[in-house]
C-alpha positions as CSV (number, residue, x, y, z in Angstrom):
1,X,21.2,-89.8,-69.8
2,X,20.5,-90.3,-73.4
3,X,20.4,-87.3,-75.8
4,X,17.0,-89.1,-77.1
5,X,14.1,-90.9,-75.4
6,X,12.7,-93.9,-77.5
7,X,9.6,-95.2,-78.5
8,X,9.6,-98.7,-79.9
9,X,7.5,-99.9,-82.4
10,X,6.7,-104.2,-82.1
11,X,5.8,-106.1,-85.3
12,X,4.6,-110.0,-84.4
13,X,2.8,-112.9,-84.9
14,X,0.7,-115.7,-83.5
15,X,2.2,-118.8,-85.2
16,X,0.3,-121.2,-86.8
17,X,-2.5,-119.6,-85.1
18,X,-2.0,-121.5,-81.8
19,X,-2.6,-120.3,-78.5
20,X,-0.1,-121.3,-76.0
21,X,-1.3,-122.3,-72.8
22,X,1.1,-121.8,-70.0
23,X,0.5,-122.7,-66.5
24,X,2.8,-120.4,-63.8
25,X,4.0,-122.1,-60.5
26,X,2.5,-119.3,-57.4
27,X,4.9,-117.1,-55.6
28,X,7.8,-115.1,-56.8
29,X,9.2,-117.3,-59.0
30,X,9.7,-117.1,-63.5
31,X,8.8,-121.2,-63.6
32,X,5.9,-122.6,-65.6
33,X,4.9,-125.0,-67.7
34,X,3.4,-125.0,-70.8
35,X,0.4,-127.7,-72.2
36,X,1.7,-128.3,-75.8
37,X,-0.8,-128.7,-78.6
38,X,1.0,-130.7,-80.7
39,X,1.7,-134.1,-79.2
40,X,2.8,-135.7,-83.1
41,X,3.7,-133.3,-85.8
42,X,1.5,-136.1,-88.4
43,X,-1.5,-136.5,-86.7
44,X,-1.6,-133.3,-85.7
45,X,-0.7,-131.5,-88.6
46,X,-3.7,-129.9,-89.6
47,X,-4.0,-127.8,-86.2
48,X,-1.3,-125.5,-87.8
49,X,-2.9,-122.8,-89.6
50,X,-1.9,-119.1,-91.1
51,X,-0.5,-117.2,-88.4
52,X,-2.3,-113.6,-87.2
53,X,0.0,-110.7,-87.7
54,X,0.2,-107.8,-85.4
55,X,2.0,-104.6,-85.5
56,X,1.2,-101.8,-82.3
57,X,2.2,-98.8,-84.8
58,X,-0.6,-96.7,-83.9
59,X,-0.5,-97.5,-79.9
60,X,3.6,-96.6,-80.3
61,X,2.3,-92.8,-82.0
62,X,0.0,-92.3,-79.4
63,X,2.8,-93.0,-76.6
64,X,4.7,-91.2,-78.5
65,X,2.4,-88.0,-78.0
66,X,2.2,-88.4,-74.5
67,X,5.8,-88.5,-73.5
68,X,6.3,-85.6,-75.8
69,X,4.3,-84.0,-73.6
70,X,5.9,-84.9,-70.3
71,X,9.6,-84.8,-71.9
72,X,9.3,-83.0,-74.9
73,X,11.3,-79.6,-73.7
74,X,13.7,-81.8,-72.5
75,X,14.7,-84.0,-75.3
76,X,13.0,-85.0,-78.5
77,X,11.4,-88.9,-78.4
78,X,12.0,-91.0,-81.2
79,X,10.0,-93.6,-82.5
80,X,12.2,-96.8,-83.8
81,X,11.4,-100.6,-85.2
82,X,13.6,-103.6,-84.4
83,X,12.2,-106.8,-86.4
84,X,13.3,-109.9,-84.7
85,X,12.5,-113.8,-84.1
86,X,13.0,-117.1,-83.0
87,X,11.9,-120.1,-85.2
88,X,13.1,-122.6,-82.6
89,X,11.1,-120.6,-79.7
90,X,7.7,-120.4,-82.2
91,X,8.0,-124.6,-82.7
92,X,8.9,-125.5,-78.8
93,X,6.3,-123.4,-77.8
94,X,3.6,-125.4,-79.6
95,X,5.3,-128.7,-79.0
96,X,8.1,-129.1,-76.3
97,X,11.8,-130.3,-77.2
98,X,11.2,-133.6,-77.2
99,X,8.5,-133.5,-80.1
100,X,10.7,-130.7,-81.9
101,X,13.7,-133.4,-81.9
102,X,11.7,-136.3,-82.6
103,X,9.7,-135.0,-85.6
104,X,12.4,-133.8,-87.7
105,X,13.4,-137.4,-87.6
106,X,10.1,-139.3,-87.9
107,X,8.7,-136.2,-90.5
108,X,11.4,-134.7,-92.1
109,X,8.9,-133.3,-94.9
110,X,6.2,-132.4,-92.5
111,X,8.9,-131.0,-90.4
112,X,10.1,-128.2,-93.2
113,X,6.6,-128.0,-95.0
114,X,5.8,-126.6,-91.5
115,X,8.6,-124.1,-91.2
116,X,7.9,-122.9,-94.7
117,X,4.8,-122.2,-93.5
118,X,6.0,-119.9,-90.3
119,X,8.6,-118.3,-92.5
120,X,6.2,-117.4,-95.3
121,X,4.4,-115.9,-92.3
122,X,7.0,-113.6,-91.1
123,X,8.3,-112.8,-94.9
124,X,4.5,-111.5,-95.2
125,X,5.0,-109.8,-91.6
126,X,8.0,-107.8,-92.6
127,X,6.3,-107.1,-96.2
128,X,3.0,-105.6,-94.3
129,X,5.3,-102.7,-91.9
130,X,7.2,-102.2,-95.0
131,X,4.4,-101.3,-97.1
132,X,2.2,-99.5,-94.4
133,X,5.3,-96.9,-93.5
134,X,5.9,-98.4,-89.6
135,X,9.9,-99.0,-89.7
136,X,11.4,-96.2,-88.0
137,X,15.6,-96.5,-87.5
138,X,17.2,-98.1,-84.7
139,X,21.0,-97.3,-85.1
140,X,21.1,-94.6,-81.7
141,X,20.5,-95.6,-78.3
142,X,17.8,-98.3,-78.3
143,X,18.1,-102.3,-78.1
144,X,18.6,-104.5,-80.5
145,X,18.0,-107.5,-78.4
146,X,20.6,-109.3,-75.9
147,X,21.9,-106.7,-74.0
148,X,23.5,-104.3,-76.8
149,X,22.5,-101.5,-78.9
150,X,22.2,-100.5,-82.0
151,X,24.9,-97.5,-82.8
152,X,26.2,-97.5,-86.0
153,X,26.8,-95.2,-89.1
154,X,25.9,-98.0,-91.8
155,X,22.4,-97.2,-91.0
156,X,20.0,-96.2,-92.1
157,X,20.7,-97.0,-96.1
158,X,18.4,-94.8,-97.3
159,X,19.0,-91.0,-96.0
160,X,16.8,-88.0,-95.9
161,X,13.7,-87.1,-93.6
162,X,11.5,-88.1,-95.9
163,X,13.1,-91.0,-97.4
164,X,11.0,-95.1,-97.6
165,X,12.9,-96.8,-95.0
166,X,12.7,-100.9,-95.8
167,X,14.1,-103.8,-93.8
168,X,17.5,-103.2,-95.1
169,X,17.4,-99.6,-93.2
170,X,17.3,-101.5,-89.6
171,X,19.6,-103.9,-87.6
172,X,17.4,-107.3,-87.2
173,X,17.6,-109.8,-84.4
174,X,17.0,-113.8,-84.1
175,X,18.2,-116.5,-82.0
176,X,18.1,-120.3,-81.9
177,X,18.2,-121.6,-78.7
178,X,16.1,-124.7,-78.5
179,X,18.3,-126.0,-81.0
180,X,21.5,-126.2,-78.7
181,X,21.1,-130.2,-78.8
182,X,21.2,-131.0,-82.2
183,X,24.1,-131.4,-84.6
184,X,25.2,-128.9,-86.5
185,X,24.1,-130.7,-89.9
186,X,20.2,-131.3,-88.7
187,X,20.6,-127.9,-88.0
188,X,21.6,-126.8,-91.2
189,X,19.0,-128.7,-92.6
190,X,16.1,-127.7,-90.7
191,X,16.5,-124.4,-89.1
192,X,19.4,-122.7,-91.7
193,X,17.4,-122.0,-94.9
194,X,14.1,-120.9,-93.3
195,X,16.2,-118.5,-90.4
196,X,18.1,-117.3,-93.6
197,X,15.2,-116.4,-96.0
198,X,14.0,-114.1,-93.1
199,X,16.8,-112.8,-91.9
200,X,18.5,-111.5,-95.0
201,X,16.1,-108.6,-95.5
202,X,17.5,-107.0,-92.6
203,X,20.2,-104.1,-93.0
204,X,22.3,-105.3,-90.1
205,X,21.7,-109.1,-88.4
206,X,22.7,-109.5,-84.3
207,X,22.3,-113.7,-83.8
208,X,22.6,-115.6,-81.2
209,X,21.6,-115.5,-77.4
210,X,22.8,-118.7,-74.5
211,X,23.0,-121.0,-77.3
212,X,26.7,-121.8,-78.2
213,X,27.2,-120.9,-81.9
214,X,30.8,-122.2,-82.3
215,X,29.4,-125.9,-83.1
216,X,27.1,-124.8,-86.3
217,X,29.5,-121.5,-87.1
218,X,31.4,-123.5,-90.1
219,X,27.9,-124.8,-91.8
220,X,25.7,-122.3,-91.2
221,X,26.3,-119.1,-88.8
222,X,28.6,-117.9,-90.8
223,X,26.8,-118.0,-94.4
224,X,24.7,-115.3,-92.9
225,X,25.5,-112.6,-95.4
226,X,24.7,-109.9,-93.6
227,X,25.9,-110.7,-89.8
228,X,27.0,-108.3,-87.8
229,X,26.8,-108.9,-84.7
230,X,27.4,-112.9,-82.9
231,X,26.4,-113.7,-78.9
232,X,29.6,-115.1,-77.6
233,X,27.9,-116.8,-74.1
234,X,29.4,-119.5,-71.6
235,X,28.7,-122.4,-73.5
236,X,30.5,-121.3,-77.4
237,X,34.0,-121.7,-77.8
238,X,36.2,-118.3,-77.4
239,X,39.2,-118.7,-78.9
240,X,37.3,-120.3,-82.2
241,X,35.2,-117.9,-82.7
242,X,37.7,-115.1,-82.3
243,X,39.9,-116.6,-85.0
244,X,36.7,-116.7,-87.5
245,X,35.8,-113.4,-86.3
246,X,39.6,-111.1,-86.5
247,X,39.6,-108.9,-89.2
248,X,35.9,-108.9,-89.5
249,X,33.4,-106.2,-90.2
250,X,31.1,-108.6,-86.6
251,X,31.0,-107.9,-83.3
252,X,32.6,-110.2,-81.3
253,X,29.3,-109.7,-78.2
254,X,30.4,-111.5,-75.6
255,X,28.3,-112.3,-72.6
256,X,30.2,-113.0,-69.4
257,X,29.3,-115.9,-66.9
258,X,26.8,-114.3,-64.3
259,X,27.1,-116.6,-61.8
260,X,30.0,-114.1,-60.8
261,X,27.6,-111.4,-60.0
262,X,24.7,-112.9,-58.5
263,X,25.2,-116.8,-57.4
264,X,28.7,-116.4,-55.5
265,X,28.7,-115.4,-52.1
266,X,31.6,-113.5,-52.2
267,X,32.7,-111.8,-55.4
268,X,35.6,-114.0,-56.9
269,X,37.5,-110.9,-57.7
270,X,40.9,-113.4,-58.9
271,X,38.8,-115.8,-60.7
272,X,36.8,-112.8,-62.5
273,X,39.6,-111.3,-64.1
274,X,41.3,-114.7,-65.3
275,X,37.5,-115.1,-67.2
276,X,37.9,-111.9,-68.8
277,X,41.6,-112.1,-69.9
278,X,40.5,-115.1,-71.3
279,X,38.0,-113.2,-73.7
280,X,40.4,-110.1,-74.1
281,X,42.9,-112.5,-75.9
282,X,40.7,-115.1,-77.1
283,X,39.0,-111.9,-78.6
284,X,42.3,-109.9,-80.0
285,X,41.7,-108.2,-83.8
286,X,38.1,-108.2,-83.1
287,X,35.5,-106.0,-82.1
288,X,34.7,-106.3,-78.6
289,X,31.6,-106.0,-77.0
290,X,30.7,-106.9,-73.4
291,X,27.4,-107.0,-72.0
292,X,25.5,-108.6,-68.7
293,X,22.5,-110.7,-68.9
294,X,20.8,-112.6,-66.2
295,X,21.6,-111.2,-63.4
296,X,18.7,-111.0,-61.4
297,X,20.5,-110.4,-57.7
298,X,24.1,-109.0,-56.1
299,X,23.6,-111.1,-53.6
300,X,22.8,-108.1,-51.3
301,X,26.0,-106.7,-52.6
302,X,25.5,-103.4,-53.5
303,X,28.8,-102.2,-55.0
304,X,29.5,-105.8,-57.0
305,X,28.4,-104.7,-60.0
306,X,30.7,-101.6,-59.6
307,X,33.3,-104.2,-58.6
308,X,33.3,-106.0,-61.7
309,X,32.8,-103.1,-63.9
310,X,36.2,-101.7,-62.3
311,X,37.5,-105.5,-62.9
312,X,36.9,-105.4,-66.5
313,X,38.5,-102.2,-66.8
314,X,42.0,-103.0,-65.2
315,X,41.8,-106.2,-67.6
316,X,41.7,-103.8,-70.9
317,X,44.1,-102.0,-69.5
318,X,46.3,-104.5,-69.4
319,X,45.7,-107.4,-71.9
320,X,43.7,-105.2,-74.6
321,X,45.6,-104.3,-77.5
């Protein structure tokens, strides 16, 4: 049990003023499909408008009151703020990959005048809760996106109860995804800059999710001033990364491959471990993190997650240093 119960605050916005229309397949099942609006970035360039921006700070009080009254005799409940984004999730949603891909070639100029505009956007987001008192810390037990948390003692900067918390007080989350397929110079060029000007108000920055961030570390990643904490999934290279990382003040947050949990029949206890030693070493001087995402079924196993807990453990053990 946590000492605390949390109450997050959300802080968002509609970009470009778009309403996305998604169409979900029936039954149990995540799937849909999405009706994009913008079909070409030039003709259709004047759909993109200011985007709405959206805060729930008074909702989050309210809650707040109410499990004070259920819990409050227990444990006190915090209220915290974790600002975070994704510019490459905000333009496939309006457009689909292939338009994404195809515009930054065919409108290069369109293509940034229109992430200008969504950064803009989200610099005036982050100005509004600054100004209007909502940031509230998020350095105890509460998410900072991907499966990890935000413990640390760099946080907040500014001390005190009564003290003006800012950006720079919180840890700050964004990922790229939808940009796996393109080279790390279009990258660089397209996503870099605008990704940056937002993300350097934060106090502490957590980047990355499946993507693989290896590829566009040398050009971009790792001109993020302010990083602090890098996904490490299936699809980055390990024992790169862990050289750039050793000896840094960034968590090394490395996601093992869930097919091991919850696609396998029969829990691969042998090839388990070698995946993990793999990361212990490739991982060596740097600070470690481990944490499980997508795994949506044991495959009726209910002890595997035990299992590979146990598994991880007997690996430290062993090749941690």
């Amino acid at each position: 049990m946590p000492k605390e119960f949390a109450v997050g605050i959300w802080a968002g916005l509609k970009p470009f003023d778009i309403d996305v229309k998604r169409e979900r397949t029936i039954g149990e099942t995540f799937a849909f499909k999405i009706d994009y609006e913008i079909k070409d970035l030039e003709a259709e360039f004047h759909k993109l408008k200011k985007s709405p921006l959206y805060c729930n700070f008074d909702d989050a009080v309210n809650y707040k009151k109410v499990v004070e009254d259920i819990l409050g005799d227990l444990m006190p409940v915090r209220l915290c703020f974790g600002p975070g984004c994704s510019f490459s999730q905000n333009v496939y949603s309006i457009m689909g990959l292939e338009t994404m891909m195809t515009s930054m070639y065919d409108y290069p100029e369109l293509f940034h005048k229109m992430m200008t505009m969504l950064s803009d956007d989200y610099v005036e987001l982050w100005d509004m809760v600054e100004r209007n008192g909502y940031i509230h810390p998020n350095n105890f037990n509460v998410g900072v996106p991907q499966g990890s948390y935000g413990f640390t003692d760099s946080l907040p900067k500014n001390k005190g109860e009564n003290a003006k918390l800012t950006l720079g007080d919180v840890w700050g989350y964004m990922d790229s995804q939808e940009t796996s397929e393109i080279s790390p110079d279009m990258y660089n060029e397209f996503f870099f800059p605008y990704y940056k000007k937002v993300s350097e108000r934060f106090g502490r920055f957590n980047y990355g999710c499946c993507e693989g961030v290896s590829s566009i570390w040398e050009k971009s990643v790792s001109k993020y001033e302010n990083l602090s904490k890098v996904s490490i999934s299936k699809w980055c290279d390990e024992e790169y990364i862990g050289d750039k990382l050793r000896g840094k003040n960034i968590v090394y947050h490395r996601k093992p491959f869930p097919n091991y949990l919850c696609v396998d029949k029969e829990f691969d206890e042998a090839g388990f471990s070698a995946h993990i030693e793999k990361t212990l070493k490739a991982a060596q001087g740097c600070f470690l993190e481990f944490s499980y995402r997508d795994v949506y079924s044991l495959c009726g196993d209910l002890y595997r997650g035990r299992r590979a807990y146990e598994t991880i453990q007997k690996c430290i053990d062993k090749f941690w240093s």
